[in-house]
Structure formats: structure tokens, C-alpha cells
C-alpha positions in Angstrom: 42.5 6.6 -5.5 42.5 7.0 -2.0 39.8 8.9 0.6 42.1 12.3 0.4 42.0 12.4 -3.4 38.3 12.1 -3.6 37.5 14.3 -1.3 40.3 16.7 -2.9 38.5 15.3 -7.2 34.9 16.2 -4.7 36.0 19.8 -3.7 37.1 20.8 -7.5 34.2 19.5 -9.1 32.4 21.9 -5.8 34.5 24.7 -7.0 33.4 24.6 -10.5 29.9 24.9 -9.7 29.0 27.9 -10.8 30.1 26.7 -14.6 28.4 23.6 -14.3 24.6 22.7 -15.4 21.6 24.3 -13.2 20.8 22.1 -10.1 18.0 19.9 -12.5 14.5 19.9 -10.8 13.5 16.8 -9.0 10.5 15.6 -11.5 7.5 15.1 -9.3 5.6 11.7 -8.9 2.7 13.2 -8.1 0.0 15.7 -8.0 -2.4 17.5 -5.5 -6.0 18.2 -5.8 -8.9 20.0 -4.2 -11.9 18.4 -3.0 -13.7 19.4 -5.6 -11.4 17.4 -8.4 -11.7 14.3 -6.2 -15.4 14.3 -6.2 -15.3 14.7 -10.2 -13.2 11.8 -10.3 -15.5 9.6 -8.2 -18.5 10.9 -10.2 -16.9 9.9 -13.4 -17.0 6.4 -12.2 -19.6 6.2 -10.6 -21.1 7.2 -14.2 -19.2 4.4 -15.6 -20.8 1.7 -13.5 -24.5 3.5 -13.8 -23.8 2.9 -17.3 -22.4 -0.4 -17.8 -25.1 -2.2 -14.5 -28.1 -0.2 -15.7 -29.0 1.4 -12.4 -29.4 4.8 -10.9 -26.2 6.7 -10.1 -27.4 6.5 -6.4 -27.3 2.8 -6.4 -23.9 2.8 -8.4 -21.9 4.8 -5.9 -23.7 3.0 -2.9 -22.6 -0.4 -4.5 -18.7 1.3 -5.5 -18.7 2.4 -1.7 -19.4 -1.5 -0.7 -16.7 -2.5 -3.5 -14.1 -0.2 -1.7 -14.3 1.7 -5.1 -13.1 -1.9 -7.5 -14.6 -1.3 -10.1 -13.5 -4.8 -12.0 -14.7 -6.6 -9.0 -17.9 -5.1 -8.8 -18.9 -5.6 -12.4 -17.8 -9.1 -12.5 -19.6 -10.2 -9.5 -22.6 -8.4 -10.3 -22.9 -9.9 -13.6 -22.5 -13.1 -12.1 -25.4 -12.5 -9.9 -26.8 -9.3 -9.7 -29.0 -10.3 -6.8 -26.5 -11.7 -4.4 -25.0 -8.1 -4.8 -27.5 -5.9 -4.3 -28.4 -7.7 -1.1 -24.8 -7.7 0.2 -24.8 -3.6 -0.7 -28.1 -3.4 1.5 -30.6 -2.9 -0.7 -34.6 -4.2 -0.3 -36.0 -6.1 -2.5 -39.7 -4.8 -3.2 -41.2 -1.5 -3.2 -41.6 -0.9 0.2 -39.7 2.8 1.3 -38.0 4.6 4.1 -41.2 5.7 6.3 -40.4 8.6 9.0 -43.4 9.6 11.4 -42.7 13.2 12.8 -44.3 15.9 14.8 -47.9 15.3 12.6 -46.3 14.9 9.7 -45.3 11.7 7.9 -42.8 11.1 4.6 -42.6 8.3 2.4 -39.2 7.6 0.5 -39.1 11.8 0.8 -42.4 12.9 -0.1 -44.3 13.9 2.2 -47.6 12.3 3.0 -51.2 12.5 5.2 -50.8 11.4 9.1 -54.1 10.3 9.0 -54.8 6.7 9.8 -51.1 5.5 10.6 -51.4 3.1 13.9 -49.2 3.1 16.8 -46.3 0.4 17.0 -44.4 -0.9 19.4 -40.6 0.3 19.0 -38.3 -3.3 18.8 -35.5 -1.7 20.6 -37.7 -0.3 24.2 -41.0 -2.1 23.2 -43.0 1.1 24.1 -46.1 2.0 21.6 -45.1 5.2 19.9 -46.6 7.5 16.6 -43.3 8.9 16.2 -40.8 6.2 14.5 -38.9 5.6 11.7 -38.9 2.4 9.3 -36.2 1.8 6.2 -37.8 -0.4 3.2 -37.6 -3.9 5.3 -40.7 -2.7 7.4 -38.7 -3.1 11.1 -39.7 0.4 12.9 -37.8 1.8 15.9 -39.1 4.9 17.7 -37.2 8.4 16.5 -35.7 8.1 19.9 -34.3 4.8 20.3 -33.2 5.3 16.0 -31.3 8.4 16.8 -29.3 6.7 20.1 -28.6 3.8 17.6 -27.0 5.8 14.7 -25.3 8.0 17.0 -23.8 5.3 18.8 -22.6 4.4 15.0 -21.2 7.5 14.4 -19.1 7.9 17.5 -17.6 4.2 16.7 -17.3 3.3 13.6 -15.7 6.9 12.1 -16.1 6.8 8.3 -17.5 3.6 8.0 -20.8 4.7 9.9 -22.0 5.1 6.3 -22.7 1.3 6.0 -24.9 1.3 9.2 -27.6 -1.2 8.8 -31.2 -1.3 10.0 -30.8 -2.3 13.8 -33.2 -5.4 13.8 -30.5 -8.3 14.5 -29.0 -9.6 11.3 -31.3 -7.4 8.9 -29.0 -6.5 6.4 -31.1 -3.4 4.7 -28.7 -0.1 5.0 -30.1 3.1 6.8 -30.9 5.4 3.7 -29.5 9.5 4.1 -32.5 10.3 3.7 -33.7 8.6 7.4 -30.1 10.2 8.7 -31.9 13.6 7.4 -35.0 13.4 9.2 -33.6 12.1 12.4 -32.9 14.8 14.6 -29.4 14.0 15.3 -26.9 16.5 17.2 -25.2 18.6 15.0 -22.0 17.9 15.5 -22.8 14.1 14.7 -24.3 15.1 11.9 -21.4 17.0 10.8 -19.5 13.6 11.4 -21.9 11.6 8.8 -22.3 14.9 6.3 -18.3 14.5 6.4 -18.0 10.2 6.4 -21.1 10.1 3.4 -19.5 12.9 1.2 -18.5 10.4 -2.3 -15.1 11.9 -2.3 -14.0 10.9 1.1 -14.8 7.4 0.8 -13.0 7.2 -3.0 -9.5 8.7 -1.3 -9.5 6.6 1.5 -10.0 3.4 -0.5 -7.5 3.9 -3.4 -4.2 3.2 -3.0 -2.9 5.9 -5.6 -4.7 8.9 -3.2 -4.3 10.3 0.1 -5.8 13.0 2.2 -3.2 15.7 3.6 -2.1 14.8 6.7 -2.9 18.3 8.2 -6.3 18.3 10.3 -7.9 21.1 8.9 -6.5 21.0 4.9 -9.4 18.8 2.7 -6.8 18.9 -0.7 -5.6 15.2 -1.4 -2.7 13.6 -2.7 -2.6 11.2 -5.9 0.8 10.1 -6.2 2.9 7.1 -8.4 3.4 3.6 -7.1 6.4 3.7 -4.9 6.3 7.6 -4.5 7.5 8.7 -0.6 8.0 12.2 0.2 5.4 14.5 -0.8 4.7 18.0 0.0 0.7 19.3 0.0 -0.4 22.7 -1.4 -1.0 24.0 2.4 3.0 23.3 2.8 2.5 20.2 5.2 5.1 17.9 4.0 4.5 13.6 4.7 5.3 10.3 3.7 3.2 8.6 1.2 3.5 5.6 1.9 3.1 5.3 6.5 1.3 8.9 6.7 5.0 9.9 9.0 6.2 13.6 8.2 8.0 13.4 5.4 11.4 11.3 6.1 13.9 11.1 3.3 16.3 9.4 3.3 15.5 7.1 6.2 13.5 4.7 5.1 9.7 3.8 7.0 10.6 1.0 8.8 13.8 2.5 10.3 11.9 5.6 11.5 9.6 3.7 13.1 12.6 1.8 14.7 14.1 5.1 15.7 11.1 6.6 17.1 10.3 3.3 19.6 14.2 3.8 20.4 13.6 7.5 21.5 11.1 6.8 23.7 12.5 4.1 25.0 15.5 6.4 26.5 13.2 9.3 28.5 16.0 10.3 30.6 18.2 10.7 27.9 15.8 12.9 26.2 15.1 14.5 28.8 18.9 15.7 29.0 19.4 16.1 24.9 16.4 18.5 25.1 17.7 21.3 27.6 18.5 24.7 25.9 21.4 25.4 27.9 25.0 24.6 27.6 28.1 25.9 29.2 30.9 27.7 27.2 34.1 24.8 27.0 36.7 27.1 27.8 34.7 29.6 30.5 32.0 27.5 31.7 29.7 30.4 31.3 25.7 29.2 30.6 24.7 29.9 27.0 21.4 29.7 25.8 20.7 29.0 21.8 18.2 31.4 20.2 18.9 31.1 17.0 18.9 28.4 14.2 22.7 28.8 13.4 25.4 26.2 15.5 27.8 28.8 15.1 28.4 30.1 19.0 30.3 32.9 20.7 30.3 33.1 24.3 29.4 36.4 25.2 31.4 37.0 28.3 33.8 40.1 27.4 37.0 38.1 28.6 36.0 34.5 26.8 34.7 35.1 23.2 35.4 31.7 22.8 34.0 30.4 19.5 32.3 26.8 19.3 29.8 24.6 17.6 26.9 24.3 19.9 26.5 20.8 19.4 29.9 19.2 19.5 31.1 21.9 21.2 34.2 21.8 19.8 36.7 24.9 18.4 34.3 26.2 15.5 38.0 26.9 13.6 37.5 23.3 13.1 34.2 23.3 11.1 35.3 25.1 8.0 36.4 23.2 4.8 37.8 20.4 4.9 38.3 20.1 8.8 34.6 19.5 9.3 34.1 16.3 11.2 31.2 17.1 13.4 28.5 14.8 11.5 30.7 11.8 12.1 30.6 9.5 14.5 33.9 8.6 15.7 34.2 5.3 18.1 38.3 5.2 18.1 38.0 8.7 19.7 36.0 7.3 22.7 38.5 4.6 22.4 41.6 6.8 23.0 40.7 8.2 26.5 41.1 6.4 29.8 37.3 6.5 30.4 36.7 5.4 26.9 38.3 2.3 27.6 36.4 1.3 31.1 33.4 1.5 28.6 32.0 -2.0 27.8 29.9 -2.1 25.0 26.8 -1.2 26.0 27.5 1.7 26.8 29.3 2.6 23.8 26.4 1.6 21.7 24.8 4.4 24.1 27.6 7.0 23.3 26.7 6.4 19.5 22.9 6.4 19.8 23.3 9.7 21.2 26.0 11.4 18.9 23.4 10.4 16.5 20.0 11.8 18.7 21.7 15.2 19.6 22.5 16.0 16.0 18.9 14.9 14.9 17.1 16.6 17.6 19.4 20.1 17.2 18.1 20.5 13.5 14.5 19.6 14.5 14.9 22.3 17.4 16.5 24.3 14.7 14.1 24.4 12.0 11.3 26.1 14.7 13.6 29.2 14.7 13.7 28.9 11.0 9.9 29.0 11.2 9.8 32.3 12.9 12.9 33.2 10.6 10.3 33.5 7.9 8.0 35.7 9.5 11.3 38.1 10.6 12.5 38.1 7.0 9.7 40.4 5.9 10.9 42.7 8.1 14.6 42.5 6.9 13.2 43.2 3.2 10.9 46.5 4.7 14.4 47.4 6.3 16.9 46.9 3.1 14.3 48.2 0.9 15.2 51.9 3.3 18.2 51.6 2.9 18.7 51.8 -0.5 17.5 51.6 -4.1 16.5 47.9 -3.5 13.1 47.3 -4.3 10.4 44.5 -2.9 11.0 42.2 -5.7 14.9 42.7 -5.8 15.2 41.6 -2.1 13.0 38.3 -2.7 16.4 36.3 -2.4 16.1 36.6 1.1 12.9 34.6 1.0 14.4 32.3 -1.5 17.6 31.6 0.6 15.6 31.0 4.1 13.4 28.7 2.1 16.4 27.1 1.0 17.5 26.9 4.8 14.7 25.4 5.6 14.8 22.7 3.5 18.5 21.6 3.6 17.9 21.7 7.5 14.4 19.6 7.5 16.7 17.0 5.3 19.4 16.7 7.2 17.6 15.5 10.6 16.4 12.6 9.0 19.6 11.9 8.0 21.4 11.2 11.2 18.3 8.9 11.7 19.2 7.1 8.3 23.2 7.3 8.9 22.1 5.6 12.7 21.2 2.3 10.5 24.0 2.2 8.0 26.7 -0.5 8.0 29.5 0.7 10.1 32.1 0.1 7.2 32.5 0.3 3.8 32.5 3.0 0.8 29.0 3.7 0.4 28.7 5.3 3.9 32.5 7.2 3.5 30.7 8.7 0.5 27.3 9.8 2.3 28.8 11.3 5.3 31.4 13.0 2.8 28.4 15.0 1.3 26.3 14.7 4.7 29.6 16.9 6.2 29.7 19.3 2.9 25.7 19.9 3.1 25.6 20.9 6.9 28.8 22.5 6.6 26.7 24.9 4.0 23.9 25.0 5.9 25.7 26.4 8.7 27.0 28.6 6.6 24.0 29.7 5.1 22.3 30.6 8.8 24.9 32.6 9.7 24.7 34.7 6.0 20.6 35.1 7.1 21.1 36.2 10.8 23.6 39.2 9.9 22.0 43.2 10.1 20.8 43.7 7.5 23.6 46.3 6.4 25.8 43.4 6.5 23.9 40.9 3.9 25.5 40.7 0.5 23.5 39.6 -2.3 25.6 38.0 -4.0 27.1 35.8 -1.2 23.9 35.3 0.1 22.8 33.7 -3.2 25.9 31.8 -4.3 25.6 30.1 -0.8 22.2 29.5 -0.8 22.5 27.9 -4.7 25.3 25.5 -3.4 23.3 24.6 -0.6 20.6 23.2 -2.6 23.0 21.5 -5.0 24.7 19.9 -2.1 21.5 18.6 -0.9 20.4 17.2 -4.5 24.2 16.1 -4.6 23.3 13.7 -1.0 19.5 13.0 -2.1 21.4 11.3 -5.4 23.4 8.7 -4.5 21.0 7.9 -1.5 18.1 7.1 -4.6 21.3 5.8 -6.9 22.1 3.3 -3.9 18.7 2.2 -3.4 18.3 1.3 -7.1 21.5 -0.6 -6.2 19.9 -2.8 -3.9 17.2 -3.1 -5.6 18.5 -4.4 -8.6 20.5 -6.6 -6.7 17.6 -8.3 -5.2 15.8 -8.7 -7.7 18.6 -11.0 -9.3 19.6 -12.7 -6.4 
């Protein structure tokens, strides 16, 4: 069967889609949870170790934190020699407790005591003599002063792990209790920091491999997710990759996004040029600027009305069916021209790079106008709901299909940046830019359905198109996973 017959057996089976089985659900590898569910999780084993090593539930989760939350490792170790570890997690051996001398008052392991007959001592960090210091349970006191400086200094440069900040005499190994961190009068915003490094949940996310905070700055929900699991997609809507923290980058793999970012930055200039919001018309010359999401361009001077794709600019009569060719990248066309010829290689590899960069970087210009597409939608539903017997809910497919958009557009810029590191040749990459060309073709098609007045949207067009769109992009996510489990298999026989 040759290329024109499968793409002719690809169409049919496109055609029939509307008889075939629903676009099946993608089953999740994973699961996100609050806080709150973190916390319970870290309790519960913290209970667990309490349990099985016969000490307080303070100690446990001190000695969990020190384990980077192994719990086989800890047990074994400790019941090797119990001493070894409890020395190792910081703990004093003895009776002796955290002493803080205030403003006339005095507290003992967080009771608070009589000032009356404590002596003066001479702080071991500025040697002055001083009724105001601070002592954890090895005896070594500092004035409040000089212990405050210390653990701030902590905080500011050791992030999270300022929890395992140790008395400051050299080499004592005795670790600074909360309860000292409470009484010192630290600034609050430092004291924020250690609330937020000391709170049990943050320290069992960021040492278990199965868990992962949300990448966005201000969410606290988490990610628990199956080995091997990539793309995942957090309650608060941020979207990253589960494995190198990256947004979320299917199908390119980690290591050639991180490839592919060095190479942009590498060519400034070029970005520079690929990032202007300006193009001329091909047959008028007149400047055009894009303010929309769709590629689909008409020149809007009276005696042009030319119509062309705004990123190849070529005739846009020639991105329909089964003419569309604008995702490929074509080196016998550079070839074929008297300038293409002069071209050494180099600068070919350059022409290629950038077919590939300007087709990424238009759908990750693009998806900011869907962004604000989603807050413009409402108002199309306030305006169709006027004009006619359409209620709220009935016009919710206008939500549904710019969702849709969304999605199929976030996809495909990540995968010019995976088609950029495919073999050149053979029939795996004929098939992925066959449904590569059949998704964005749809896409397109899709933008153009959602930027109409709204006395022009059909409901039913808007949905069949917006249904195919998401099975074309299940269609290219397929035999992406289905070629990776190819080369797995294959390597793990050779």
C-alpha cells in the first residue's frame, strides 16, 4: 500500500467517526492532594515508626526527617544500634533541656521557670557576658543575639533544610529544637520561611519519589503519581512534567526539551526576528498584525483580500484537506530554488531549525489569545443566550470546545519540538506528521468556528469539530506512546 492509499484508508476511517466508539478517556497515573491529605499520610508513618522503635512521635518524625522519610532504612539501622542513630538525628543524651533566658523570664524544655539565681555567661560566638541567652540540651549557650544572626543566616541558605540546623558550637552535633526557634525573636518573614521548611508534610513530598509539589508558586496541593508517569495536570490547572518539573511537554521527551531550550537561546537574533507580531501580506505587502489565535489571515486592504496562513504564508486554499503541508518540513523545496542551492549545509540545518521554531513559537504565542478567549467566551454565552431560547447550560459547548482548543494547541507546540529530533526518514515519522497535519489542520479549523459573531456559530458544527479535534489529538498522542513501547521493548531485548 503506498503513502496516497493510507492517507486516502486514514481519511475514511476520519469520516466514519461519528459511528465509531467514543474518544476513550486517557486513564490517569496519578492523583492530586491537598496539604492536608499529605500531612495524614506522613502522620500515619510517623505512627508506624513510633510504634515499632518505641519512642515519642516527636522523635519518630525528627528521626523519618534525617532518614529522608526510609522507613526500611531507618528501622534496620536503628535496631542495629539505636544509639549511633539517635546521635546522628541530633539528639542529647541525658536530661539536660533547651534553656532560653528572656526579658526576666526564663524556660526550661517550655515550661517556664524562676530567673532567680541564673549567672551570667559568656556568649561563645562574641565572648561578651550576657543574662539573656539561649542553650539546647548540650549545655553550649550563645547570647539571643548572636543565636538569632546564626539561625537566620541558616534560613536564608540552606532553604528547607534549615530544619536540620545544629547547635553552632563547632562540630556539636545536637539539633536546634522548635521550641528555641519559637522563643528566638526572629523576623517574621524568616520565621515564616522555618514555619514553612518544619511543616512534616513538606519535608515527606520533597523526599518521596512518588510525590511532587505543584509547580505553581502560590498552589500548596501535591502530586502523587505512578513510576514512569510525565505529564500531569494540578487541580489549580498548572500543567508539568513529572519527572524534570518543565511545563508539561508531551510528546518531546525531557532530555530533548532541554536540548531544544539551550538551542533557542543559543540563536538570540533569530528569536529576536521569529518573535515580531508583524508580517506583510505576500501578494500586497501591506503590514498585518495577528490578534487572534487562528492562522487563518485576510489582508484587510479593500483591493488585496488576499487569503494566507500567517505562518507559512502561503495561499490558505492550500490548507484544507488533503493539501495541507504546512507542518512539514520540506528540504527538496529549498533545494529547487537558485538560492537554495548556494546554501551549504549549515545554513540549511538553520532553514530547518527555524521551520521548526516559528511553528512552535506561533502556538505558544497562540495559546495566550486562547487564554483571554476564555474570559471573552462568557460574554458570547450572555450574548447567544439574547438571542434566543438558548439557555446558560445549553451554550456550555462553547466552553467545552475553547477548552478543547486549548488543549490540541498546548500539544501541538511541543510537537514541532519532538518532530525537530526525529529521524529524517522512515515510516514512523510519515505517519506522525500525517496526524500532526490532520490535528492542526482541525485546530485551525476549530479557531476560526470560535472567533465567528456569535449569530454565525452553529452548534452543531461547532461541536462535531471540536469532538474530532480531540480525537485527532488522542489519534497523535497514540502511536507516539505505541512507538515508545516499541523502543522500549526493543531495548530491553537487545
Amino acid at each position: 500500500m503506498d503513502d496516497e492509499d493510507e492517507d486516502m484508508e486514514s481519511q475514511d476511517e476520519d469520516d466514519n467517526w461519528v459511528d465509531s466508539d467514543p474518544v476513550r478517556q486517557a486513564t490517569l497515573n496519578y492523583e492530586v492532594l491537598d496539604s492536608a491529605a499529605c500531612k495524614e499520610m506522613a502522620m500515619r508513618l510517623v505512627r508506624q515508626v513510633g510504634d515499632l522503635l518505641s519512642c515519642e512521635s516527636e522523635q519518630a518524625a525528627i528521626l523519618l526527617r534525617q532518614f529522608r522519610w526510609d522507613q526500611e532504612r531507618l528501622t534496620t539501622e536503628f535496631l542495629e544500634d539505636p544509639d549511633k542513630v539517635l546521635r546522628r538525628a541530633g539528639f542529647h543524651e541525658g536530661n539536660a533541656e533547651t534553656l532560653h533566658v528572656g526579658d526576666g523570664s526564663v524556660t526550661v524544655g517550655g515550661k517556664s521557670k524562676r530567673a532567680s539565681s541564673l549567672p551570667e555567661i559568656q556568649c561563645l560566638i562574641c565572648y561578651e557576658q550576657t543574662k539573656t541567652y539561649s542553650a539546647l540540651g548540650c549545655g553550649h549557650g550563645f547570647c539571643n543575639e548572636c543565636y538569632s544572626t546564626f539561625l537566620s543566616h541558616k534560613i536564608k541558605d540552606e532553604g528547607h533544610e534549615c530544619i536540620f540546623a545544629t547547635c553552632p558550637q563547632d562540630k556539636c552535633p545536637v539539633l536546634v529544637s522548635d521550641r528555641l526557634v519559637g522563643a528566638l525573636a526572629l523576623p517574621e518573614g524568616l520565621r515564616k520561611q522555618f514555619d514553612n521548611a518544619n511543616r512534616l508534610e513538606r519535608s515527606f513530598v520533597d523526599d518521596n519519589p512518588s510525590l511532587k509539589w505543584c509547580t505553581r508558586p502560590d498552589c500548596a496541593m501535591a502530586v502523587k503519581a505512578r513510576q514512569g508517569t510525565l505529564g500531569v495536570k494540578c487541580d489549580c490547572g498548572t500543567r508539568f512534567c513529572f519527572s524534570c518539573g518543565q511545563d508539561d511537554h508531551f510528546p518531546s521527551t525531557c532530555e530533548d526539551l532541554k536540548k531544544w531550550i539551550v538551542k533557542c537561546k543559543d540563536d538570540s537574533e533569530t528569536f529576536n526576528w521569529l518573535v515580531s507580531n508583524t508580517k506583510a501580506c505576500p501578494k500586497c505587502g501591506t503590514s498585518i498584525e495577528k490578534n487572534g489565535g487562528c492562522n487563518h489571515m485576510t489582508c484587510k486592504n479593500s483591493s488585496c483580500k488576499y487569503e494566507f496562513c500567517w505562518v507559512c504564508q502561503g495561499s490558505w486554499k492550500d490548507h484544507s484537506g488533503s493539501y495541507y503541508q504546512c507542518n512539514k518540513y520540506d528540504p527538496e523545496k529549498d533545494k529547487q530554488s537558485e538560492s537554495g542551492k548556494k546554501r551549504d549545509s549549515s545554513r540549511q540545518a538553520l532553514e530547518r531549525y527555524l521551520h521548526y521554531y516559528t511553528r512552535f513559537t506561533n502556538h505558544h504565542n497562540s495559546l495566550k489569545f486562547e487564554v483571554e478567549a476564555k474570559d471573552k467566551m462568557e460574554q458570547k454565552i450572555k450574548e447567544m443566550e439574547q438571542l434566543g431560547d438558548n439557555t446558560w447550560m445549553d451554550c456550555q459547548y462553547l466552553n467545552e470546545a475553547n477548552e478543547a482548543l486549548y488543549e490540541c494547541r498546548y500539544a501541538l507546540q511541543y510537537t514541532y519540538v519532538y518532530a525537530f529530533y526525529l529521524p529524517e526518514s522512515g515510516n514512523y515519522r510519515h505517519h506522525f506528521e500525517m496526524q500532526q497535519t490532520e490535528l492542526e489542520r482541525q485546530t485551525e479549523e476549530l479557531a476560526g468556528h470560535l472567533e465567528k459573531d456569535v449569530a454565525e456559530i452553529d452548534r452543531m458544527t461547532v461541536v462535531e469539530c471540536y469532538q474530532m479535534a480531540k480525537k485527532r489529538l488522542r489519534n497523535l498522542f497514540d502511536i507516539v506512546n505505541s512507538q515508545s513501547s516499541e523502543e522500549a521493548g526493543s531495548s530491553s531485548t537487545s
